[in-house]
C-alpha positions as CSV (number, residue, x, y, z in Angstrom):
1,X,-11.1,1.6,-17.1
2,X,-12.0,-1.2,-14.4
3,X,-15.3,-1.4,-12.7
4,X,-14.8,-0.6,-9.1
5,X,-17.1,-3.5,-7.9
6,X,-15.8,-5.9,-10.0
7,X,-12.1,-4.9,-8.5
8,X,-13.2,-4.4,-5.4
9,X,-15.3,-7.5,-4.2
10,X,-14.4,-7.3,-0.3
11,X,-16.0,-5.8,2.5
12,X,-13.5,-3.9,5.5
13,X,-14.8,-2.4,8.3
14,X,-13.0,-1.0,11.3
15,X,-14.0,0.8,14.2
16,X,-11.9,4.1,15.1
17,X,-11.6,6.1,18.2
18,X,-12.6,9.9,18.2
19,X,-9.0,10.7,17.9
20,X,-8.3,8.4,15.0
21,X,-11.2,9.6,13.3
22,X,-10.0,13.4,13.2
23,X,-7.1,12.6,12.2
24,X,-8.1,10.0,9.1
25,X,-10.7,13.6,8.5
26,X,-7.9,15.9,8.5
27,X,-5.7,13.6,6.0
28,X,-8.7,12.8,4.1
29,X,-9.1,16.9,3.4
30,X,-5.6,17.5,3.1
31,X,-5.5,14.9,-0.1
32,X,-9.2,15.6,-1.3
33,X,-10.0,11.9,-0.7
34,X,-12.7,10.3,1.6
35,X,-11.5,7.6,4.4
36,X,-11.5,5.0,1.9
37,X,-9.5,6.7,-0.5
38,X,-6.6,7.9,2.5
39,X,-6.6,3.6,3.5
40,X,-5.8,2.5,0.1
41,X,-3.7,5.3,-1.0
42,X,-1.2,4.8,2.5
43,X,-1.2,1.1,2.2
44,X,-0.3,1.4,-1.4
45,X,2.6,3.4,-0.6
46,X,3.3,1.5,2.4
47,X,3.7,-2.0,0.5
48,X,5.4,0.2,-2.8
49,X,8.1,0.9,0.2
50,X,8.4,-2.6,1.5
51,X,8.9,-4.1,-2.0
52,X,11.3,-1.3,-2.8
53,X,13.5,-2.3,0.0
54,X,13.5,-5.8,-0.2
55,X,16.7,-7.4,-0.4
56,X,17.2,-8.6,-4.1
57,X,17.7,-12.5,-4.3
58,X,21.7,-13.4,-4.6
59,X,22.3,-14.4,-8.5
60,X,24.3,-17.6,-8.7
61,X,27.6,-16.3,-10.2
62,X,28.9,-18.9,-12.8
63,X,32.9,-19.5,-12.3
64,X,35.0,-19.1,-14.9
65,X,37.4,-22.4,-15.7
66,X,41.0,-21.9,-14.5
67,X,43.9,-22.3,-16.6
C-alpha cells in the first residue's frame, strides 16, 4: 500500500458557506467518510464519468483494392 503523504503532496483548501457545509456533513455521514474523503470520492466518479463518455478517436479504416 501507498503512503498517503507521499501520494498526496498538495495542499487544497476551500472556504464553504453554512449551507454547503451541512450538506458536505450529511454526505460525509451518509458514506462514513470525512469531507476529504466525500471531495475525492465525487471527483473520482465525476472524471470516471467524463472519460467514460468520451467520444472514442475515429480509427482510420484501410480500403480494400478494387478489382
Amino acid at each position: 500500500m501507498h503512503e498517503t503523504q507521499a501520494m498526496r503532496e498538495k495542499l487544497f483548501t476551500m472556504r464553504v458557506s453554512d449551507e454547503e457545509s451541512a450538506r458536505l456533513e450529511l454526505v460525509a455521514k451518509h458514506y462514513g467518510l470525512n469531507a476529504a474523503g466525500v471531495l475525492r470520492m465525487l471527483v473520482k466518479r465525476e472524471a470516471d464519468a467524463i472519460v467514460a463518455n468520451r467520444p472514442k478517436p475515429a480509427t482510420s479504416k484501410k480500403r480494400s483494392a478494387k478489382k
